[in-house]
Every structure is written in structure tokens, then in C-alpha cells.
C-alpha positions in Angstrom: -57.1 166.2 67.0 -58.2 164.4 70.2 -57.9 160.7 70.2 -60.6 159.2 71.9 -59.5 157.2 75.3 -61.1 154.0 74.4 -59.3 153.8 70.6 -55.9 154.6 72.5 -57.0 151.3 75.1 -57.9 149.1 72.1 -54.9 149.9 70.4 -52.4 148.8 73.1 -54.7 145.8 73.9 -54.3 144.5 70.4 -50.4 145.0 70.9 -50.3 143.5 74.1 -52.1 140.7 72.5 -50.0 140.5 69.2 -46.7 140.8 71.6 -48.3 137.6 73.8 -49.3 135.4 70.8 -45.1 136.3 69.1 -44.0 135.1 72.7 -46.0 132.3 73.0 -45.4 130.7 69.4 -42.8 128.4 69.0 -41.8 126.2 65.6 -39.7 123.6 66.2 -37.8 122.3 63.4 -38.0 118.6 61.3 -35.0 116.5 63.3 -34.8 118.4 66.5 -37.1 118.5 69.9 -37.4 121.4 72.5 -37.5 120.8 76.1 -40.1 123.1 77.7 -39.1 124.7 81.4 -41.8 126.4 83.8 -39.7 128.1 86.0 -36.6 125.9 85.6 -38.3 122.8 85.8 -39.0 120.8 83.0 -42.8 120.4 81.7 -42.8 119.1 78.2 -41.1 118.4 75.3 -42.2 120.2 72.1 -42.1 117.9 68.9 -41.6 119.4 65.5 -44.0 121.8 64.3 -46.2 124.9 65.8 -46.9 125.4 69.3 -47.8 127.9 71.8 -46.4 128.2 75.4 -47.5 130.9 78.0 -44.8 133.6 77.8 -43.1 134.5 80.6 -44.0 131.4 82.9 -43.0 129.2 80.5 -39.6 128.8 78.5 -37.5 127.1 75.9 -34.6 125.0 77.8 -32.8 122.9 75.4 -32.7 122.0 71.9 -31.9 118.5 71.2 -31.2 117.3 68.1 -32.5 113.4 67.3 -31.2 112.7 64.3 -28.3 110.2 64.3 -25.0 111.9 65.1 -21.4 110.6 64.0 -18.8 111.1 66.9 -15.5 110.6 66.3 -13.2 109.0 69.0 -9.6 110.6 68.8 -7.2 107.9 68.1 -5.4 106.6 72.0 -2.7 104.6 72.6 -3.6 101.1 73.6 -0.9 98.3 75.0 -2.8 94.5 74.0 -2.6 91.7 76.3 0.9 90.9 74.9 2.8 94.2 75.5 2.4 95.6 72.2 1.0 99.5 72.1 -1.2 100.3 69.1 -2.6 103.5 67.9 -6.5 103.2 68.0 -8.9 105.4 66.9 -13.4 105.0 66.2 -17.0 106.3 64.8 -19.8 105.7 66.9 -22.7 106.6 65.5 -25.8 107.4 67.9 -29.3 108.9 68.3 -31.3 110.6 70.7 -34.4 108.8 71.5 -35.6 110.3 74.9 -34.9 114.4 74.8 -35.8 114.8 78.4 -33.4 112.2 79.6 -30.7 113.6 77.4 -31.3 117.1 78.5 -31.3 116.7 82.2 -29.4 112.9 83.1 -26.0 114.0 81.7 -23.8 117.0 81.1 -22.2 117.7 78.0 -23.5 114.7 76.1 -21.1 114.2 73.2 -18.2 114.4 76.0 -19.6 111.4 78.1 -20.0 109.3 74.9 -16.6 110.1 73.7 -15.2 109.5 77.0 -17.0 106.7 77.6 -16.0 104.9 74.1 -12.5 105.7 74.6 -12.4 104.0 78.2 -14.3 100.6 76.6 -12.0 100.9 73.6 -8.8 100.4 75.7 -10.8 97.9 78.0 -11.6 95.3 75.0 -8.4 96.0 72.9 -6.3 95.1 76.3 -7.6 91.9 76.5 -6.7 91.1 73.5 -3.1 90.0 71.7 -2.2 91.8 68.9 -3.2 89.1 66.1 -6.8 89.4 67.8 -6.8 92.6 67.8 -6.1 92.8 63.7 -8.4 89.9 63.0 -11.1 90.1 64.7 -12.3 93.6 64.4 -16.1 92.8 63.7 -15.8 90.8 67.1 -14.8 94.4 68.8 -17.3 96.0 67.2 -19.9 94.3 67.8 -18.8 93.8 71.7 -18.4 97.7 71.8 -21.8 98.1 70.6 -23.0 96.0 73.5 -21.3 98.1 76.3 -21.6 101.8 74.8 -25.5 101.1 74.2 -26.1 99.5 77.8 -23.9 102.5 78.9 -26.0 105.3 77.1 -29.2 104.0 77.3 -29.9 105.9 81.2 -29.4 109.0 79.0 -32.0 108.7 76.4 -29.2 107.5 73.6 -29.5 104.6 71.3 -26.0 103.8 69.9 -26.5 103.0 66.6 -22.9 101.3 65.3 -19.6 101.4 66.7 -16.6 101.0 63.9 -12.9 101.1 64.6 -11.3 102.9 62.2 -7.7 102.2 62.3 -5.4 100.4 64.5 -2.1 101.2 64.0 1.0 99.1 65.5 4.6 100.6 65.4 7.1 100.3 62.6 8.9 97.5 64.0 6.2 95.5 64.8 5.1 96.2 61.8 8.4 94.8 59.9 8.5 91.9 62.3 5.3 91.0 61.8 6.0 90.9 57.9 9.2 88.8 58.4 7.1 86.6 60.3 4.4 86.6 57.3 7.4 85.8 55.1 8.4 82.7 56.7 5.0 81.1 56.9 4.6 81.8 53.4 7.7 80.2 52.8 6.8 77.3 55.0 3.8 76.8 53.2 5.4 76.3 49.9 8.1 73.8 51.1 5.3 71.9 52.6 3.0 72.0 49.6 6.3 71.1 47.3 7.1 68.2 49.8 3.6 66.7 49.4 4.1 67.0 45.2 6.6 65.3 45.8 5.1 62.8 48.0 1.9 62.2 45.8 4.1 61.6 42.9 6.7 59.0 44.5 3.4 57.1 45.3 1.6 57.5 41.7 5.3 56.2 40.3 5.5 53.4 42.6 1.7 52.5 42.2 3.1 52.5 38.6 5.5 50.3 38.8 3.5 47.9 40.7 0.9 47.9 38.5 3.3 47.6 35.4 5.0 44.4 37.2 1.7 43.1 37.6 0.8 43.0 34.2 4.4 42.2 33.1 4.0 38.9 35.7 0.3 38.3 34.2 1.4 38.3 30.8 4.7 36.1 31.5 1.7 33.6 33.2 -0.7 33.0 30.2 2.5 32.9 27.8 3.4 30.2 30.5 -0.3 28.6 30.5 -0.1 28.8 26.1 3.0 27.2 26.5 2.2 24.3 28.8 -1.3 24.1 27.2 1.1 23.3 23.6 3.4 21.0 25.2 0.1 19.2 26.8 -1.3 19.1 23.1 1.4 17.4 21.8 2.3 14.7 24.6 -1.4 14.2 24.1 -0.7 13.7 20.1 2.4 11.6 20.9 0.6 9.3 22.9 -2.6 9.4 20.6 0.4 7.6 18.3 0.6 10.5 16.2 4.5 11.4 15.8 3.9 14.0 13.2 2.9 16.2 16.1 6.2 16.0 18.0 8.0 16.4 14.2 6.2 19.8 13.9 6.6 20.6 17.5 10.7 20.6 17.2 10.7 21.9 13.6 8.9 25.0 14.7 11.7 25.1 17.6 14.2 25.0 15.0 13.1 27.9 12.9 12.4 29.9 16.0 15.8 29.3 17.1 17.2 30.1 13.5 15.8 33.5 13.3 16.8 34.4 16.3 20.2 33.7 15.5 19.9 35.6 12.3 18.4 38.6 13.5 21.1 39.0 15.5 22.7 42.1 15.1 26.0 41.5 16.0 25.8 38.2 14.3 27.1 39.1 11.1 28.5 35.1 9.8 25.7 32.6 10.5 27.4 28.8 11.8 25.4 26.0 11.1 25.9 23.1 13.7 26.6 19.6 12.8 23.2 18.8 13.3 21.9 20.6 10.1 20.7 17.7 8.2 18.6 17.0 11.7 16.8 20.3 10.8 16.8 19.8 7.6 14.9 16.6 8.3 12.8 18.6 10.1 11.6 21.1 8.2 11.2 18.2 5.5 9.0 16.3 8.2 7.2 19.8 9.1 6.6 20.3 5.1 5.2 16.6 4.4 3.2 17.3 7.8 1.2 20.2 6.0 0.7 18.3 2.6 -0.8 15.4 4.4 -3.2 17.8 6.3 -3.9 19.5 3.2 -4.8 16.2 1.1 -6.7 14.6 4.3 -8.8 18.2 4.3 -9.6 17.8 0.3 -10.3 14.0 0.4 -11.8 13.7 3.6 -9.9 10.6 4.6 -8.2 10.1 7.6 -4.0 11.3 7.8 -1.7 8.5 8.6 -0.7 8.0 11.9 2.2 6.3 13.6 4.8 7.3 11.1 7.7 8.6 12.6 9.3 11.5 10.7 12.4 12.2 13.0 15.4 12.8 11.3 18.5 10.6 11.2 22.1 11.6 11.0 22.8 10.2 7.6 19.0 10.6 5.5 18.3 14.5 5.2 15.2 13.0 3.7 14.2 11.9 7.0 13.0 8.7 5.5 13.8 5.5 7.9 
């Protein structure tokens, strides 16, 4: 069979053609970008999705990947501002923002950021003293953020975070920092133990004080009833009313008795000489009361000027 020239020409024109459109077509994936190259020099960068470049002039030259990227920093040994070495080791988490510039501004990108972390790590950690360096990690962070990102940011990178991970002081560091711990501790609780003890010396004394003041303001209105009595009856004596007086020193006397019989070692009660005096008095104390309580009842005024005081030899106490 002969083929006829023209189908043979149609049929390698639709290959060339099929072959150019397969060159041409690139599909760039969700999360990365390709740089384009027209011989070796960059032209574009391709964003995700279909496109078409012109084979053979044009060419793929890197893929770069903008999603954000962890890099781990390999722990380093770090000496702080007060002679102590560490073990230190970060995440720094990062994102390409400008392909081109990552692409073509630095070699080996991941190495530079690494190398570049590590460097600022030692750099902030060594001006430090240990203590700083264990307390104030956020501080670090946040001041390696600042420097990694100002640092990157020529090549297209946006760093993210920067987290140290572990910092790691030697073993007997480590112990002497815990004896030290210890003894603070133990400072702390003497001194909070002292103040107890402090704060309750001063609520004792306070009541002590107060206690003694009451004590002393009772002992003063006893001493004000008293005086205010003994002005009653001076008042009564000089009124001319003697009964007043009789009552006065008969309620002395029984006062005075029961206190000597309630005693306790007071077991055989001695009556003084003077018994028929207190007799009197109680006599004087007893007509005292019926005279009130007649004067009450007939309304007519109790007799005055009388003198009840006992005498030695009338236990009547009649004069």
C-alpha cells in the first residue's frame, strides 16, 4: 500500500505538536513554586497550577517549597557569662515568602539558617549567667526571633518562631544548684517561722495590755462605787442621820465575817472581844431595815439623829 506523502507530513506534524505541548506543560503542586530559567537566567516563577513554558528555551530551575518548615538546631555547647558550659539545642520554624530570592541569594538554604541560629544561639546564651539563662527563656526566644528574621529576610525567608528546646547544665552544677535550692528553701521557713513567732509575741503582749487595761478600769469604777458610798454616807452623817453610818460598819462586819469563814484553811472560827460591838451592829443594821420598812407602809418620816452605835457593855446597842 502506498501512503500518501502529505498523511505521512500530518502525521509527524501532529507528533511534533503533541511532543511540544508535553514539553511545554508544567503542574506545579499546592505548597510549592517553580523558578523558571531561559537560558540560565531566571524569568518567572510558576505558582501552583497549570502552565506552559516554551520547551527548549525555557526551563524548570528550582523547586521551592513555601510551606512552613521545622529546622532543628543540633544541640552546641555554650559557656554563659559566668563560666558555666551548657548543652543547648532549638526549633526554628520558617517559611519561604520570596522563591526567587531564596533560589538565587543563598546556597544551601536550610544550612545558612541552621548555621546562622546556632551562631546567635551561643551569642545571646553568652551574655547571659546561668540563672538567666534557665529563667528567662521566653526572653531568648523572642530576642532570637528578632535577629534570625532580620538575618533571613535578604533571602526571601520569614522566620516564623524560634524555641529552645533544652538547655542542659552538667551534673554538678546541677547538684550544686539543688543544694543551693535547699538552703533557700530552708531559709525561707526559718524566716517565715521567726515572723510566727514574732506576730504572736506581739498579739500576747497586745493581750496583756489590753487585759491590764481592763483589769485597771475595773479596779477604777470599784474605786469610784466605793468613794461614791463613803460620800453617801458622810453625806447621811452630816444630814444627822447616824443609822447610815450604823449600816455602813454592819455591812463591814459581815463582809469581813464571811470572809473569814470561807476560809479554807480556817477550820476554828475566833471571835474577837469586840463581838457584842457586832452584835450591836447587826442589831442596829436589823432595826435600820424595820424602821425603813414601817416609814415605807405609813408614809411618815424615819427618825433621825438616833445613834445606834454599839457599846461595850449593851449588846442591845441601846444607850
Amino acid at each position: 500500500m502506498v501512503i500518501d506523502g502529505f498523511l505521512i507530513f500530518v502525521i509527524v506534524a501532529t507528533i511534533l505538536v503533541v511532543g511540544l505541548v508535553l514539553l511545554s506543560a508544567r503542574v506545579v503542586p499546592q505548597g510549592f513554586e517553580y523558578t523558571v530559567e531561559r537560558f540560565g537566567r531566571w524569568r518567572g516563577t510558576l505558582q501552583p497550577g497549570l502552565h506552559f513554558i516554551v520547551p527548549v528555551v525555557d526551563t524548570i530551575g528550582r523547586n521551592i517549597s513555601v510551606m512552613e518548615t521545622v529546622l532543628n538546631i543540633p544541640s552546641q555547647s555554650v559557656i554563659t557569662r559566668d563560666n558555666a558550659e551548657v548543652e543547648v539545642d532549638a526549633v526554628v520554624f520558617y517559611r519561604v515568602v520570596d522563591s526567587a530570592k531564596a533560589a538565587y541569594q543563598v546556597d544551601k538554604l536550610e544550612a545558612a539558617i541552621e548555621n546562622l541560629a546556632m551562631t546567635n544561639i551561643r551569642t545571646v546564651l553568652g551574655s547571659l549567667e546561668m540563672d538567666q539563662a534557665l529563667s528567662e527563656r521566653e526572653a531568648m526566644n523572642r530576642k532570637l526571633l528578632s535577629v534570625i528574621d532580620e538575618a533571613t529576610s535578604t533571602w526571601g525567608v520569614q522566620v516564623r518562631r524560634v524555641e529552645i528546646r533544652d538547655i542542659s547544665p552538667p551534673q554538678n552544677l546541677v547538684a550544686a544548684m539543688s543544694r543551693q535550692m535547699e538552703a533557700e528553701r530552708h531559709r525561707r521557713a526559718e524566716v517565715t517561722l521567726a515572723e510566727g513567732k514574732k506576730a504572736a509575741a506581739i498579739l500576747e503582749a497586745e493581750g496583756r495590755r489590753e487585759a491590764a487595761f481592763r483589769d485597771a478600769e475595773a479596779r477604777e469604777r470599784s474605786a469610784e462605787a466605793e468613794a461614791k458610798s463613803t460620800q453617801l454616807v458622810s453625806d447621811a452623817i452630816q444630814a444627822g442621820d447616824a443609822q447610815a453610818l450604823q449600816y455602813f460598819v454592819g455591812q463591814q462586819y459581815v463582809e469581813a465575817l464571811k470572809a473569814f469563814a470561807g476560809s479554807p484553811n480556817q477550820k476554828v472560827l475566833l471571835m474577837p472581844l469586840e463581838t457584842t460591838g457586832v452584835l450591836g451592829s447587826l442589831a442596829g443594821v436589823a432595826e435600820l431595815l424595820r424602821d425603813s420598812l414601817t416609814a415605807d407602809e405609813s408614809g411618815a418620816p424615819r427618825r433621825r439623829g438616833r445613834s445606834a452605835l454599839p457599846t461595850s457593855g449593851d449588846p442591845s446597842g441601846q444607850a
